[in-house]
DRENDRENVEX-702833 format. One record per residue (C-alpha): x negated, y negated, z negated; residue in three letters. Coordinates in steps of 0.25 Angstrom, whole numbers, padded with zeros to 4 digits, always signed. Each point is the difference from the previous one (the first is absolute). Layout:
<rs>
XYZAla;...
</rs>
This chain:
<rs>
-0012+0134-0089Unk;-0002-0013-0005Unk;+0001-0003-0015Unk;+0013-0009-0003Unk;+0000-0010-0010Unk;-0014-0008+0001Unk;-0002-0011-0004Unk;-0010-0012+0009Unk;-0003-0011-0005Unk;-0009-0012+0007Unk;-0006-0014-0008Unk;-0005-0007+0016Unk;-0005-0015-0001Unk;+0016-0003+0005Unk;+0008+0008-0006Unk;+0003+0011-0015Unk;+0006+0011+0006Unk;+0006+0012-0003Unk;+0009+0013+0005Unk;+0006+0014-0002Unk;+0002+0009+0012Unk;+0012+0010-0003Unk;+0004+0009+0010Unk;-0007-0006+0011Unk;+0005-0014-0003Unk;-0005-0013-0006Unk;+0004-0010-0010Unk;-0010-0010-0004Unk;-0001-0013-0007Unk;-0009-0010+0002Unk;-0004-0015-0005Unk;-0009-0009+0008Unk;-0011-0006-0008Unk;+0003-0016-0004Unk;-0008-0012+0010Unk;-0001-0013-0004Unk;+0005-0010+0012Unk;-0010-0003+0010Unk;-0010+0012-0004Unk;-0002+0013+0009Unk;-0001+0011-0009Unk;-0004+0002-0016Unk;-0014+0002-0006Unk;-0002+0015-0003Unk;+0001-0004-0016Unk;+0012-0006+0002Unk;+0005+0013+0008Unk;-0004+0009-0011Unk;+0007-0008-0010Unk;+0014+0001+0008Unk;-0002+0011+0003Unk;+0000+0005-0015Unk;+0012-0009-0001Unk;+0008+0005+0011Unk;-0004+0017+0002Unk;+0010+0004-0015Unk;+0011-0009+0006Unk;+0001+0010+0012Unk;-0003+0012-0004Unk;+0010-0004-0011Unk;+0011-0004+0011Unk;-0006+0012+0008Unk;+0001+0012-0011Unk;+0013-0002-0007Unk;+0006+0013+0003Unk;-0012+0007-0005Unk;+0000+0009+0010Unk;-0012+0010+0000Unk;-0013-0006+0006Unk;-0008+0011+0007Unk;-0013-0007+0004Unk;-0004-0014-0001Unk;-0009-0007+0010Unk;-0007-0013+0003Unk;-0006-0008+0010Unk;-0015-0002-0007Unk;-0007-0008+0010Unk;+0003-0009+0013Unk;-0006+0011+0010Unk;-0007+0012+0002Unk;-0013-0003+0002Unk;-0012-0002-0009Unk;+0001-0010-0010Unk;+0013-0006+0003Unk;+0004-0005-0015Unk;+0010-0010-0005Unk;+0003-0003-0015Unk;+0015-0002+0001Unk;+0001+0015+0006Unk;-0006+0004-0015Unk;+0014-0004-0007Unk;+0009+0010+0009Unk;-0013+0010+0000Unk;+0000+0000-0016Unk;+0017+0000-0002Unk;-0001+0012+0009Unk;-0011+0006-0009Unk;+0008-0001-0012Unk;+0014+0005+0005Unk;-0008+0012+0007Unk;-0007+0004-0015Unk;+0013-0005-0007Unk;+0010+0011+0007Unk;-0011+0009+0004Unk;+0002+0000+0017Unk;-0011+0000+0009Unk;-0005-0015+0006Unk;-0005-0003+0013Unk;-0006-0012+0005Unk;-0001-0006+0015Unk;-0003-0013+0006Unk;+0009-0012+0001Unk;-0001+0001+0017Unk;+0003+0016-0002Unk;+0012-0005-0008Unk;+0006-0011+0010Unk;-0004+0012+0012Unk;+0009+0010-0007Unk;+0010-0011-0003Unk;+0002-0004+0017Unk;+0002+0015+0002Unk;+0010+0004-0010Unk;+0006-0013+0003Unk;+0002+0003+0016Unk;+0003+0015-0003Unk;-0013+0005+0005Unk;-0008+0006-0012Unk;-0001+0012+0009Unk;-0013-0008+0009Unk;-0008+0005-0013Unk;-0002+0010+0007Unk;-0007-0006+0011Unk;-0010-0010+0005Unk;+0006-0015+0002Unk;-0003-0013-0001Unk;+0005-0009-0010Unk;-0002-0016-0001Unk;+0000-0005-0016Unk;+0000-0014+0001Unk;+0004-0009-0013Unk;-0005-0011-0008Unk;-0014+0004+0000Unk;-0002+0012+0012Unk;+0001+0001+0012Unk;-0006+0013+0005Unk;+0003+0013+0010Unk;+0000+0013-0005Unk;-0001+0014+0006Unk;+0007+0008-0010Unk;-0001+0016+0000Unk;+0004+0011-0008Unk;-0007+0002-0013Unk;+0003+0011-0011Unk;-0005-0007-0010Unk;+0004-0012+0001Unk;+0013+0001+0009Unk;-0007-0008+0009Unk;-0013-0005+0004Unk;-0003-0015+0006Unk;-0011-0003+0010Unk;-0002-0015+0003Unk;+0000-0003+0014Unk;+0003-0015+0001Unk;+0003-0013-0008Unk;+0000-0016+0000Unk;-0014-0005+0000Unk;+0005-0013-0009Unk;+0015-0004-0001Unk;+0009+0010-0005Unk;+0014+0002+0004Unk;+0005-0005-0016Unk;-0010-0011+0003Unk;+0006-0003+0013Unk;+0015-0001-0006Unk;-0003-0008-0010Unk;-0006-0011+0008Unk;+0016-0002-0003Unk;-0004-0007-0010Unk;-0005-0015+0007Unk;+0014+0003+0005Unk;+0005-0004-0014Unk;+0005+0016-0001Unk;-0002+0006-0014Unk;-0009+0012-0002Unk;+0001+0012+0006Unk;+0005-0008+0011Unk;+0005+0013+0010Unk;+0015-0001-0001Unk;+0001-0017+0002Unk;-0012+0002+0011Unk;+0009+0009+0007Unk;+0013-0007-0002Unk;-0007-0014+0004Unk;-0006+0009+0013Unk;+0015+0002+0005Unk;+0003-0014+0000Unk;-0007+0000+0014Unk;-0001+0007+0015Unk;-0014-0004+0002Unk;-0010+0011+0004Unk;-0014-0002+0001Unk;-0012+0006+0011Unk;-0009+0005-0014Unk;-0013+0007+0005Unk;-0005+0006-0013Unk;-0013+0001-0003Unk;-0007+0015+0000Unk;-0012+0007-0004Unk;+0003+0015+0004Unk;+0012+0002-0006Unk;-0002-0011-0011Unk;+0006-0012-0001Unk;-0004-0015-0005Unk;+0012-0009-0005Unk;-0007-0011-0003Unk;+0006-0007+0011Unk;+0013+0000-0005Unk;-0003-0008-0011Unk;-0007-0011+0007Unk;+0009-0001+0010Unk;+0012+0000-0009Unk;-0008-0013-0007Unk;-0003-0006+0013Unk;+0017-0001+0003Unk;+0004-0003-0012Unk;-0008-0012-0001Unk;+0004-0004+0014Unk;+0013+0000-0005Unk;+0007+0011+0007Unk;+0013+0007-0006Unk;-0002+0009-0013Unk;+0010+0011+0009Unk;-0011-0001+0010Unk;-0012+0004-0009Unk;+0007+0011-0006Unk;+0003+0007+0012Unk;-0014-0001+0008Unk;-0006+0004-0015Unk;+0009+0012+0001Unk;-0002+0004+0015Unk;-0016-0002+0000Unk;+0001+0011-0012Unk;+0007+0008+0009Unk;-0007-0003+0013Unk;-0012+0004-0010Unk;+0006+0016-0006Unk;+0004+0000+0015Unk;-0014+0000+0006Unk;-0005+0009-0013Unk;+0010+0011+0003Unk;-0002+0000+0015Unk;-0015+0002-0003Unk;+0001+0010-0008Unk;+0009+0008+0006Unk;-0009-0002+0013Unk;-0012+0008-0008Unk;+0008+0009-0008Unk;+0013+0004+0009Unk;+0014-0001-0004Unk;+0001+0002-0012Unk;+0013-0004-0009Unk;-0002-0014-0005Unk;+0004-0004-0014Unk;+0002-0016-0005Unk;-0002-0002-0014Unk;-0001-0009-0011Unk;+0010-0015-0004Unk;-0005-0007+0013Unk;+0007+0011+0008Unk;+0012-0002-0007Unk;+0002-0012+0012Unk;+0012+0003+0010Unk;-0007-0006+0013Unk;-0013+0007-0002Unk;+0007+0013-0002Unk;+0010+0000+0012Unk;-0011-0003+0010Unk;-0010+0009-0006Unk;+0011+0011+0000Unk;+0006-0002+0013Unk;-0015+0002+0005Unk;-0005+0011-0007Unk;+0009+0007-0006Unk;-0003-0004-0012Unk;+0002+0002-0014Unk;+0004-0010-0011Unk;+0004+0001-0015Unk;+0015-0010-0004Unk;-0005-0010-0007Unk;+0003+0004-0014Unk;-0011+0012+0004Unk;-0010-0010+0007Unk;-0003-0010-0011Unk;-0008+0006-0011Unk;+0007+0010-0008Unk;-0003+0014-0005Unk;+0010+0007+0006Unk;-0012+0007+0008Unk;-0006+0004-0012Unk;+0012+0008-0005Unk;+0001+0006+0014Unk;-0015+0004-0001Unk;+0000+0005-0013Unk;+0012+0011+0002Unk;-0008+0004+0014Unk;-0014+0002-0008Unk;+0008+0009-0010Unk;+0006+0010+0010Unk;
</rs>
């Protein structure tokens, strides 16, 4: 059986986070990290610093009852591969540290991309593909990658890199938003701007394999912006290129690797367009956006799995 009362907690470049999974349900809270106007993101310093400011807040806000914690998790690096490293995962990695030696419950760590898979699947009522192969998309401010994911004692579950952008990410895509005049993260008023028009576009992304290149978007986003056309307009063609691009990736891959069960994750897939097409086609599943954006809800979830 899974442990009850464990306790996640995530410090991404975005967002402090934190959550409790009790009998098999979520509550979480969670504070974006402050952007200046105009600027796409924060210095890893800077996220440190908030970070430090905003994590005894939550888990302040989170813990009132004091109910018994069991284990205590955290997402200590971006991915899971060799060498992935970021300072501001250090904050939610050491909080974690102390409350595990403080009430004497075990700690587990995972990565922030383990975290935001986990999330998708408790979030679309399918933690049970834990069991099996499938494919998940993570795609965020900075990733946008395929990954086979299988079964894994260890770990819960194991992550094989298959595909990704080879220069624009998705985040990076969406907050192009930002020559739009839309403040940052720029997702939600994209989106919102996007509805303001019927226009489809004939988007022919550009592959290697299964790989994508998103570089286009941005140059051609600039290019009708500065012949004046509509901001509505630019919004929805950056939105359907991203789409036209995790299109193309997903039919690739399930070329070469079969039907598998494909998973969207991460803030970007928290669009409503990207994830009606991409459902009515495949099947597909997505995460609401409370469970797409960062957040450690994943984390809570893996943490009572690992300590079955």
């Amino acid at each position: 059986m899974p442990v009850n009362n464990t306790l996640g907690i995530d410090t991404s470049n975005y967002t402090t986070s934190a959550a409790l999974f009790q009998n098999g349900e979520i509550r979480q809270e969670k504070m974006l990290l402050p952007v200046k106007q105009g600027e796409l993101g924060l210095r890893q310093s800077d996220a440190v610093f908030h970070h430090v400011q905003q994590l005894p807040v939550l888990l302040e806000a989170l813990l009132s009852d004091r109910q018994p914690i069991a284990a205590v998790g955290a997402s200590s690096r971006p991915r899971d591969l060799e060498g992935s490293y970021m300072p501001c995962f250090t904050v939610g990695l050491g909080t974690a540290k102390a409350i595990s030696r403080a009430l004497g419950v075990p700690m587990v760590t995972f990565s922030h991309q383990a975290g935001h898979i986990a999330a998708a699947l408790y979030s679309a009522g399918k933690l049970s593909l834990l069991q099996e192969r499938f494919i998940a998309f993570h795609v965020s401010g900075g990733t946008t990658e395929a990954v086979l994911v299988t079964p894994d004692e260890k770990s819960v579950l194991r992550t094989e890199l298959l595909a990704r952008s080879l220069d624009l990410k998705g985040g990076q895509a969406v907050d192009l938003g930002a020559m739009l005049g839309l403040s940052f993260p720029a997702g939600k008023e994209l989106e919102r701007l996007a509805q303001q028009t019927n226009i489809r576009y004939k988007i022919q992304p550009s592959l290697k394999g299964a790989e994508c290149s998103r570089s286009g978007i941005e140059n051609k986003c600039r290019d009708m912006l500065q012949k004046g056309k509509p901001r509505e307009e630019i919004a929805s063609y950056c939105l359907q290129a991203i789409l036209a691009a995790l299109d193309a990736m997903a039919e690739e891959l399930l070329k070469q690797y079969g039907e598998l069960p494909l998973l969207f994750a991460g803030g970007v897939m928290s669009n409503g367009m990207i994830r009606k097409a991409l459902t009515g086609k495949y099947g597909a599943c997505f995460a609401e956006p409370a469970f797409s954006a960062d957040n450690a809800a994943g984390i809570a979830v893996l943490t009572s799995i690992k300590g079955e």
